[in-house]
C-alpha positions in Angstrom: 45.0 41.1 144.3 44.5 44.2 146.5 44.6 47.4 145.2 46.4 50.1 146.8 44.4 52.3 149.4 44.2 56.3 147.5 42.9 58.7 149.8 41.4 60.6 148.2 38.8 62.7 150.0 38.6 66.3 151.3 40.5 65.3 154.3 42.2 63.1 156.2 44.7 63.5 153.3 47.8 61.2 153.2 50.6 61.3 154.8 54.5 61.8 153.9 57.0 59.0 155.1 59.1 61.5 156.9 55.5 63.0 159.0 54.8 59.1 159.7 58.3 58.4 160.8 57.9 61.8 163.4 54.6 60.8 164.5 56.1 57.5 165.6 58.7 59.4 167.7 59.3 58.3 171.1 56.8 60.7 173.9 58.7 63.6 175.3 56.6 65.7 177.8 54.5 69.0 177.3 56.0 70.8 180.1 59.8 69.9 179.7 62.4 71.5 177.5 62.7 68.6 174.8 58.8 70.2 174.3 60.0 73.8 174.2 62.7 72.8 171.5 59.5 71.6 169.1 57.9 74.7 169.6 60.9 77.0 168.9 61.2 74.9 165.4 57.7 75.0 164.4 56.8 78.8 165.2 59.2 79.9 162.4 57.6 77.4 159.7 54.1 78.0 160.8 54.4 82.1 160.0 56.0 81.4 156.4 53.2 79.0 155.9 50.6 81.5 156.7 52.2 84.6 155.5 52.3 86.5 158.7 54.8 88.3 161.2 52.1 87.3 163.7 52.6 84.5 166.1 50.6 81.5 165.1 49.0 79.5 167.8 48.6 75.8 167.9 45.1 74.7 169.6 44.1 71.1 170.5 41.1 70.6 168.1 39.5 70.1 165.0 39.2 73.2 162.1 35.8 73.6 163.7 37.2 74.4 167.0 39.3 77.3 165.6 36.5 78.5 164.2 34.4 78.5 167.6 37.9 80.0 169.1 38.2 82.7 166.3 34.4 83.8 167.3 34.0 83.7 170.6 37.1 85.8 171.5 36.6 88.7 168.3 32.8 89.3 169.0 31.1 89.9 172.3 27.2 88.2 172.4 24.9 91.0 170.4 27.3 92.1 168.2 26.6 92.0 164.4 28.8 89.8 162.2 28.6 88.8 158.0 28.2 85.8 157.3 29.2 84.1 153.8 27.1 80.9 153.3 28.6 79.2 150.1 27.8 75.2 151.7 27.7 73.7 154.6 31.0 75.1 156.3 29.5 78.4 155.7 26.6 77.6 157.3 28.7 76.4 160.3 29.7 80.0 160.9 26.3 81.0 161.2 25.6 78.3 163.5 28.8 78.7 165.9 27.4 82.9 165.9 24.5 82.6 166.7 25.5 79.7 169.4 27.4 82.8 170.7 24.7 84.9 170.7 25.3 87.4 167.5 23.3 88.7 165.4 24.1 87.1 162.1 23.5 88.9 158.3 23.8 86.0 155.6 24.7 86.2 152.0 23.5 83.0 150.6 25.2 81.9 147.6 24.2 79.1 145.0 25.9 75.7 144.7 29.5 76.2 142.7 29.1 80.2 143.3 31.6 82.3 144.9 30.5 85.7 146.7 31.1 89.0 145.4 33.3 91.6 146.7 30.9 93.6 145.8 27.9 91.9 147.2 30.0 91.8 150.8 30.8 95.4 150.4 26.9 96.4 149.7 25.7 94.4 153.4 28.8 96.2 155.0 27.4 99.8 153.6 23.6 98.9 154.5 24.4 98.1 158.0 27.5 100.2 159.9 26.8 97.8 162.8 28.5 94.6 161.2 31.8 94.4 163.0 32.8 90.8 161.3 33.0 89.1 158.0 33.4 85.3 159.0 33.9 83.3 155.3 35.6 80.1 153.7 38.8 80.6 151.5 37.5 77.3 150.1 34.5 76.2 151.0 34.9 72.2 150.5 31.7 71.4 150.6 30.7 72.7 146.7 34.8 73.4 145.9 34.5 77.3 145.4 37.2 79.2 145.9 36.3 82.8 147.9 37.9 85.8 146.5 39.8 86.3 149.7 41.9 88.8 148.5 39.3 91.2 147.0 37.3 90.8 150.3 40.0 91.7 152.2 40.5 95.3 150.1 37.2 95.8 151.2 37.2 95.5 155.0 40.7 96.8 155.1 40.7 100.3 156.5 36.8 100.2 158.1 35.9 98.3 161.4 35.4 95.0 160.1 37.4 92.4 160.9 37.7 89.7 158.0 38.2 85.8 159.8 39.0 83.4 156.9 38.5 79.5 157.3 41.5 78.5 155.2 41.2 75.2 157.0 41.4 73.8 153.1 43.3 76.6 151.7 46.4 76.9 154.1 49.0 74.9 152.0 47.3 74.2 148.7 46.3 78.1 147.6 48.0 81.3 148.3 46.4 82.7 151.2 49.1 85.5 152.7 47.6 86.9 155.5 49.6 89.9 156.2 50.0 90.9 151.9 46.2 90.1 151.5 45.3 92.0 155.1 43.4 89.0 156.6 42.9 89.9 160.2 42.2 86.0 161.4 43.1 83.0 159.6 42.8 79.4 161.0 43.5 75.7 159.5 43.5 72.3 160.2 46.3 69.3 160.3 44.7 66.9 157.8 44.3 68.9 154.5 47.4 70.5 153.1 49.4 70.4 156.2 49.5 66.6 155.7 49.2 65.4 159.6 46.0 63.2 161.7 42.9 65.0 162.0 43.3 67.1 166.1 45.8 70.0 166.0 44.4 73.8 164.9 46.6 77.0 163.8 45.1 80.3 164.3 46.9 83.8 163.9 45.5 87.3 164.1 46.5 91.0 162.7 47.2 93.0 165.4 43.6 95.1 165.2 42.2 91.7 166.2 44.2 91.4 169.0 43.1 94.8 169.5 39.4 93.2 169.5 40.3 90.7 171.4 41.7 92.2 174.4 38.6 95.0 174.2 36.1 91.9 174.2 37.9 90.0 177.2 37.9 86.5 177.6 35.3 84.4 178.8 36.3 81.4 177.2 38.4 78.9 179.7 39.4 76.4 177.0 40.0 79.1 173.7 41.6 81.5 175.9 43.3 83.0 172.9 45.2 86.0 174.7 46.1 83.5 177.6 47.4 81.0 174.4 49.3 83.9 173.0 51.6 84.6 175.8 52.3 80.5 176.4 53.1 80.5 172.8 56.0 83.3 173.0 57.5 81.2 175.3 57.1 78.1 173.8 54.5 76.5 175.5 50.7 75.6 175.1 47.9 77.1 177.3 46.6 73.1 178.3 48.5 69.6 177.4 49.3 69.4 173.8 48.7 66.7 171.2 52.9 66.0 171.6 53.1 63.7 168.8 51.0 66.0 166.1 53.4 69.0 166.8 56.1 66.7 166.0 55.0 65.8 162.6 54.2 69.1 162.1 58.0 70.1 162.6 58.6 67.8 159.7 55.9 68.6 157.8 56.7 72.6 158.1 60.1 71.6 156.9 58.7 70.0 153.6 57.2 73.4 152.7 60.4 74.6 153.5 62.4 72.5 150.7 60.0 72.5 148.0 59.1 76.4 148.9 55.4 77.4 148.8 55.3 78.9 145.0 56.4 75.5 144.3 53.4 73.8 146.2 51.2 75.7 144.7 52.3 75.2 141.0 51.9 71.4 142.0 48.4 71.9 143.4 47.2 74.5 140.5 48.7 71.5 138.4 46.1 68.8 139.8 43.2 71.0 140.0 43.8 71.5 136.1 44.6 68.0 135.5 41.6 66.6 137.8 38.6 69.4 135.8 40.5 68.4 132.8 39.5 64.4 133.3 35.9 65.2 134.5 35.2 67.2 131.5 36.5 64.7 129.6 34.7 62.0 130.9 31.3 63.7 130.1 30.7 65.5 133.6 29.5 68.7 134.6 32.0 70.2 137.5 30.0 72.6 140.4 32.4 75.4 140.4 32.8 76.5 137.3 34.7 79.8 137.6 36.0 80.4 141.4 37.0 77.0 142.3 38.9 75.4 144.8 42.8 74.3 144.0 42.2 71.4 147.0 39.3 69.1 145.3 37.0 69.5 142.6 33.4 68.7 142.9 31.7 66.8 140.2 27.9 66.7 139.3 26.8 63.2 138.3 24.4 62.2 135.7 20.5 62.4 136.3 19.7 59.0 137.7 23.0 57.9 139.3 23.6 57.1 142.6 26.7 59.1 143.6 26.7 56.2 146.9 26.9 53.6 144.5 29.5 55.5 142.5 32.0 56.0 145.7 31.0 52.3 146.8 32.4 50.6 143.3 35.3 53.2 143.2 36.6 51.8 146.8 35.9 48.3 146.3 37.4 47.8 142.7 40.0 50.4 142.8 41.0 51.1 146.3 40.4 55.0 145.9 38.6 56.9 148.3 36.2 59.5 147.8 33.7 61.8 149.2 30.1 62.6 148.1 28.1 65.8 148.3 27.4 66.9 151.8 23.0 68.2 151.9 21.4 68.6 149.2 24.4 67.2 147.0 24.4 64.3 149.4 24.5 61.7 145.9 24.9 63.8 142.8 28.2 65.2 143.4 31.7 63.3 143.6 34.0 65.2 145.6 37.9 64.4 144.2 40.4 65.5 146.5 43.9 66.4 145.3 45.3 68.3 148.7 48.3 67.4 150.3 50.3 64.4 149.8 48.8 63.8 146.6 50.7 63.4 143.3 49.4 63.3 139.5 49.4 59.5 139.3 46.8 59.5 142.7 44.9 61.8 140.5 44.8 59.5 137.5 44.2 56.7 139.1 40.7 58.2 141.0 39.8 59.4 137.3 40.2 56.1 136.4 38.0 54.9 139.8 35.5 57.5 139.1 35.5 56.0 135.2 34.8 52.4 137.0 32.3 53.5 139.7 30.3 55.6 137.3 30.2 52.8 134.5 28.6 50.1 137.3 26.1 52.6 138.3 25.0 53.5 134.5 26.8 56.1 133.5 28.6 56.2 129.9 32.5 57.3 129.6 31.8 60.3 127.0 35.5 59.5 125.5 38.4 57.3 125.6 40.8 59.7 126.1 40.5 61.1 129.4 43.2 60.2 131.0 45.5 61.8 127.9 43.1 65.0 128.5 44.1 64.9 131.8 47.9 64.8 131.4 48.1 67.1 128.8 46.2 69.8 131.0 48.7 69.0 133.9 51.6 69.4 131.6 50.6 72.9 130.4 49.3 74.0 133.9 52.5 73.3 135.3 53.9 75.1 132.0 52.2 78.4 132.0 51.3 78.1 135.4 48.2 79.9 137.2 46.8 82.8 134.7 46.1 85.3 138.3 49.4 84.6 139.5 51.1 84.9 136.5 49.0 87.9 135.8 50.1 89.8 139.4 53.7 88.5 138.8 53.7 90.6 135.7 51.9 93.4 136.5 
């Protein structure tokens, strides 16, 4: 008998009946008004989502070309940026900077170790020329979680501009860009937004603008200021991916029903149930402290292949998993939990990491992981998350 496919990976995430249904939407065309309409739904949605009176633009790309977007039109070549290297999406800020042609300072950080506020905030002081902090909200490829927030008390108020990759935070964390006083913040379709892999959202505070226009385009494609004014009137900049816009109506409209606060209980709810089951099953997990709500990131055992691990967890149990990216290529499982993803999905690839693990020579450290899992998911949903409940109250 076939199992049932889990995706369970750090993205492509699945997808909602209702997105599927839009996606499979007859064509309308980019240009006409049927197009406009789409546009005039989804601009509302898209600055609740991000937590911005901003308009937020829609770009025909992956995360990574927000990214290259986000840099190419805030820094002129020479200029000095910050660079956060937590894993390898940090390291692709470094690499689309200097591809640019700036001069890039990096904080490295260990495996499963968020940067300090304070760290960033000693590089800002030892060298006045930075004019950019470029970091992950969540960096996937370890499953920390960036204090985002603090960093952005610290550039706040100099000439620094802080750009967050919250391409797996948007939708699974809080991330409010206006509250928190991010200045750019971009994300992808197939994480928390639940939609294909090929549509980007980018929005800016109005001191990047600011940037922006002082740095003047010469970028055809990620025209950004050329974007914005297409987007106040409803329209994109080149063709649109038509059908991805659609399901993002939808999808916007799901966040809309179950509210944000109540997404985010959901995904604070997994995280703690997914931890919960590793720990249970003997494992050490990466991020220990500042850790991603989207995935979590498991070490393996000494000795066992985490290929083999991802290979018997597929083929037995139908989930789907990723492995370490580098150096944590096959001791680290990466669990996913983002998006379209309820607590049975997360039992069941506790259950597939149980299996894979055991074929490749592992040991199960107790019997009772899946009830160690529940009962964490039960109380997290319960007391909910101890910083939000902590601001709520203070």
């Amino acid at each position: 008998m076939l199992n049932k496919l889990r995706l369970l990976t750090p993205g492509p995430t699945p997808l909602p009946e209702e997105v599927r249904l839009a996606l499979a939407k007859d064509m309308i065309h980019h240009r006409k008004q049927d197009f406009v309409r789409v546009m005039e739904r989804i601009q509302p949605g898209l600055q609740y989502l991000f937590g911005t009176a901003q308009q937020v633009l829609p770009l025909t790309c992956s995360g990574t070309g927000a990214m290259h977007a986000a840099v190419t039109n805030l820094f002129a070549p020479g200029e000095k940026v910050l660079v956060v290297e937590g894993g390898k999406f940090g390291e692709r800020w470094r690499e689309i900077a200097h591809a640019h042609g700036l001069v890039v300072t990096s904080l490295v950080q260990e495996n499963g170790v968020a940067v300090s506020a304070g760290d960033v905030r000693a590089a800002l002081q030892a060298d006045p020329e930075l004019r950019g902090v470029l970091v992950q909200a969540s960096e996937t490829s370890t499953g920390v979680l960036h204090p985002v927030h603090e960093l952005a008390a610290v550039t706040r108020g100099i000439n620094v501009l802080l750009v967050v990759d919250g391409i797996s935070a948007v939708g699974i964390s809080p991330c409010p860009m206006d509250a928190w006083g991010i200045d750019c913040l971009l994300t992808g379709s197939q994480k928390g937004l639940m939609l294909p892999p090929g549509l980007a959202l980018l929005a800016m505070s109005e001191r990047a603008w600011d940037k922006v226009r002082s740095v003047g385009s010469t970028n055809f494609y990620f025209n950004l200021l050329a974007e914005r004014d297409k987007s106040l009137n409803h329209q994109t900049l080149f063709t649109s991916p038509v059908n991805l816009l659609q399901g993002l109506s939808v999808s916007l409209d799901l966040f809309r029903e179950q509210t944000l606060e109540a997404v985010y209980a959901k995904q604070w709810a997994l995280t703690s149930m997914a931890r919960a089951g590793a720990v249970s099953l003997g494992l050490e997990l990466l991020a220990r402290t500042h850790f991603t709500w989207g995935l979590t990131s498991i070490r393996l055992p000494a000795g066992i292949d985490g290929g083999e691990v991802l290979k018997v967890a597929a083929q037995r149990c139908g989930v789907v998993m990723a492995g370490g990216q580098g150096e944590l290529k096959k001791c680290v499982v990466r669990l996913g939990h983002m998006g379209h993803v309820d607590w049975a999905d997360v039992l069941a690839g506790l259950h597939a990491l149980q299996v894979g693990l055991h074929a490749a020579g592992g040991y199960c450290a107790t019997n009772t992981y899946m009830e160690d899992a529940v009962r964490a998911y039960e109380e997290a949903l319960r007391d909910g998350c101890p910083e939000m409940r902590d601001k709520e109250q203070a």
